[in-house]
VOLUM-936233 format. One record per residue (C-alpha): x, y, z. Coordinates in steps of 0.05 Angstrom, whole numbers, padded with zeros to 5 digits, always signed. Each point is the difference from the previous one (the first is absolute). Example, Ala and Ser with C-alpha at 12.3 -4.5 7.8 and 13.67 -1.06 7.14 Angstrom:
2
+00246-00090+00156+00027+00069-00013
//
This chain:
261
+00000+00000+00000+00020+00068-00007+00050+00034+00060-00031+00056+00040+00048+00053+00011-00025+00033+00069+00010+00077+00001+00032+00025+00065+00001+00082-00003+00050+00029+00050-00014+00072-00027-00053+00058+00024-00017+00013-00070-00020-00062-00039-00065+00008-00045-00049-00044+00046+00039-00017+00063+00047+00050+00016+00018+00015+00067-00040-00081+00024+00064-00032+00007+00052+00066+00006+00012-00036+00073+00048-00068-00007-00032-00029+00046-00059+00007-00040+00022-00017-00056+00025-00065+00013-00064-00025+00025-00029+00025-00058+00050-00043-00043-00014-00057+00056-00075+00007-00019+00017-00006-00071+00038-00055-00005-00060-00041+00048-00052+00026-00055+00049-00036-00058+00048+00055-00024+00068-00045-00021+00043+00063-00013+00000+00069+00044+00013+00066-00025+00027+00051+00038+00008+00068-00021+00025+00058+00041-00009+00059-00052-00074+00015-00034+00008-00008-00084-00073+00026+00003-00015+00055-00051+00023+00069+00019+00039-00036+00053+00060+00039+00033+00074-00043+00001+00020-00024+00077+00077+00004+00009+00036-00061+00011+00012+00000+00071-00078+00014+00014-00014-00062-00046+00048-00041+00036-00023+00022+00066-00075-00027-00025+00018-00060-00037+00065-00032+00038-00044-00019+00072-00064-00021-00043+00041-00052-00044+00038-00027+00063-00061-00012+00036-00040-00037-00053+00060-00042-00022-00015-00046+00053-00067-00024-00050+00044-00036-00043-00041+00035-00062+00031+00036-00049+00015+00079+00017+00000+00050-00056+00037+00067+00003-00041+00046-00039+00059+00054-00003+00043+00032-00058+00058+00020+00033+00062-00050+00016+00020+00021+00070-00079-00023+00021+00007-00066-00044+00062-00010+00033-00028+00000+00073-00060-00033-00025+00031-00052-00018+00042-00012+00061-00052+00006+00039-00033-00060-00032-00033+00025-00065+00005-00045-00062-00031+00045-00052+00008+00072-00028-00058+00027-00030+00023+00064-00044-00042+00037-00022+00053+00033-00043+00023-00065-00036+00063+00013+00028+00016+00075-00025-00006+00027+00062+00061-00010+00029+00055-00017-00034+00019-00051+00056-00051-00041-00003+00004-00045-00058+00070-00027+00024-00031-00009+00074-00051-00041-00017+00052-00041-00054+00049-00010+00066-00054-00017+00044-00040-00046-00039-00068+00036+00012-00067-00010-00037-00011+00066-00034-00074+00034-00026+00011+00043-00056-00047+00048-00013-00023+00047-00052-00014+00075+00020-00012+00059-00050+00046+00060+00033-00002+00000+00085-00057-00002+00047-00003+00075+00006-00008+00004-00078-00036-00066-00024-00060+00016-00014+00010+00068-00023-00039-00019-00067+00026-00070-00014+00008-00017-00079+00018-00065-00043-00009-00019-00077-00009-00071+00032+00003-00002+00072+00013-00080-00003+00058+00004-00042+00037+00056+00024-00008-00030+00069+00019-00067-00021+00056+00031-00049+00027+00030+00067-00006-00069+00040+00039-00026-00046+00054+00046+00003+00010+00006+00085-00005-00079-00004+00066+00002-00054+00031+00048+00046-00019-00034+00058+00027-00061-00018+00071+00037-00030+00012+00023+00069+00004-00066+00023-00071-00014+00027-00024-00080-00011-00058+00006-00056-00038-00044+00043-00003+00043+00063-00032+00053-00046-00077+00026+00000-00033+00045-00037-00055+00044+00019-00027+00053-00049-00023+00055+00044-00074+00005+00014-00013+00068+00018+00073+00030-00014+00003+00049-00053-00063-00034-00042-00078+00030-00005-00056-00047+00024-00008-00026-00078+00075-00015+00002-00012-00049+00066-00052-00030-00037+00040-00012-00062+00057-00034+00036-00034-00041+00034-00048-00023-00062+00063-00014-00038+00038-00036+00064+00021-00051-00049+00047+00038-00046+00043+00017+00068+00004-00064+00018+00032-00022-00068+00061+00034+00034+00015-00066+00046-00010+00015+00062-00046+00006+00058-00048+00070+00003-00017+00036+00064-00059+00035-00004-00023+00048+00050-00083+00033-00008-00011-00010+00078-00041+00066+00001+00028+00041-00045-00037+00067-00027-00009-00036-00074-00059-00039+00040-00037+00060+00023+00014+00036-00071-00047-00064-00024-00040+00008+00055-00001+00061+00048+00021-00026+00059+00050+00014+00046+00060-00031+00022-00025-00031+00063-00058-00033-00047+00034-00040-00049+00001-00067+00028-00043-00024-00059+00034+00031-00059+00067-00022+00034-00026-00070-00005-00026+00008-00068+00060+00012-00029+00043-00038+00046-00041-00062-00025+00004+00018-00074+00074+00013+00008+00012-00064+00030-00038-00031-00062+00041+00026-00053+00060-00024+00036+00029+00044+00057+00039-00030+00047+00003+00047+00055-00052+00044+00023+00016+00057+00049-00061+00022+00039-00019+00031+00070-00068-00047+00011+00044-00066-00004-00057-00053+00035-00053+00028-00048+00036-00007-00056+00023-00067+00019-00068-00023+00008-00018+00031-00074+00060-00041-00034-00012-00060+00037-00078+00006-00024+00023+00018-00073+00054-00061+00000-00059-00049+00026-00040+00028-00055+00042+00002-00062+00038-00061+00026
//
């Protein structure tokens, strides 16, 4: 079945959940809840990549991410460190991370790439049009599927010329970063011509605003359309999904998979 990727925000400023889990003590029962509700991976992000969102400095990030990470390691899950800079990779990773998730595809920091390479970390690279502050500042394609995938292709090359194993790549295409409502909806009707690229996609709609541009509602009412196209995306093939409302979700694929066999 497809892997749950539980989202752990350590941050005051995330789109539906900021300021929840700013508290580490919080936040690791949080990630302790998620894992009992069937999350296999956690993600844990110290700096908000919401729209509009403000950079945090790296020691702020550190200070956020480093206690949260040692105090879920214990779980024996997965831990993600949703981060773009090295130095918070780095400590991540010490502290008992086995993932980066960047949502820079590695341009962020010119450190990065060969961390990960000497490390042997999973990496998540993701597609983003310009920086959270400016991403969706009018977002515009020819053919939002094959520039994104066009892009994939190239951060996996580079990926794997610094030295990182091809198999301990993913690719996620960016829901929500740099890409209108219709965009969303494009990449994930056409799923199937990113995952002609080889390896495993990440998606992440857990809530986003592309839901309430179909619908109207706000971010703390999305459940549904997060399971909606959670379920659709797990259909035409993704292998991760990274979501907030991890036992619901569960419970939705578990349905789907008894259903479609």
């Amino acid at each position: 079945m497809t892997k749950l990727m539980g989202v752990v925000n350590v941050t005051p400023d995330s789109f539906s959940d900021g300021g929840l889990y700013l508290d580490p003590e919080a936040a690791i029962s949080h990630g302790w809840e998620l894992v009992a509700a069937g999350a296999e991976i956690l993600d844990v992000g110290g700096e908000s990549t919401r729209p509009g969102a403000d950079p945090v400095d790296a020691e702020e990030e550190l200070r956020r991410v480093v206690p949260v990470v040692r105090g879920l390691r214990q779980l024996g899950c997965d831990i993600s460190v949703d981060t773009s800079k090295a130095r918070v990779a780095e400590a991540a990773l010490e502290s008992g991370a086995t993932i980066v998730n960047d949502v820079t595809a590695l341009r962020g920091d010119p450190g990065m790439a060969a961390l990960c390479a000497g490390r042997g970390a999973g990496v998540v690279l993701m597609h983003m049009l310009g920086d959270p502050r400016t991403m969706q500042d009018d977002p515009r394609y020819d053919d939002v599927v094959a520039e994104v995938r066009s892009f994939l292709a190239e951060r996996l090359e580079a990926a794997v010329a610094a030295g990182i194993a091809e198999e301990r790549i993913w690719l996620d295409p960016g829901i929500g970063f740099g890409k209108t409502a219709a965009h969303n909806m494009e990449l994930l009707r056409r799923l199937g011509e990113l995952r002609q690229l080889g390896r495993p996609l990440v998606i992440g709609t857990s809530r986003k605003s592309f839901i309430g541009k179909v619908d109207g509602s706000a971010a703390g009412e999305r459940l549904g359309g997060t399971i909606a196209s959670s379920v659709l995306a797990a259909a035409e093939g993704a292998e991760v999904l990274r979501v907030h409302d991890v036992a619901e979700v569960r419970q939705a694929l578990t349905v789907a998979t008894a259903i479609l066999g």
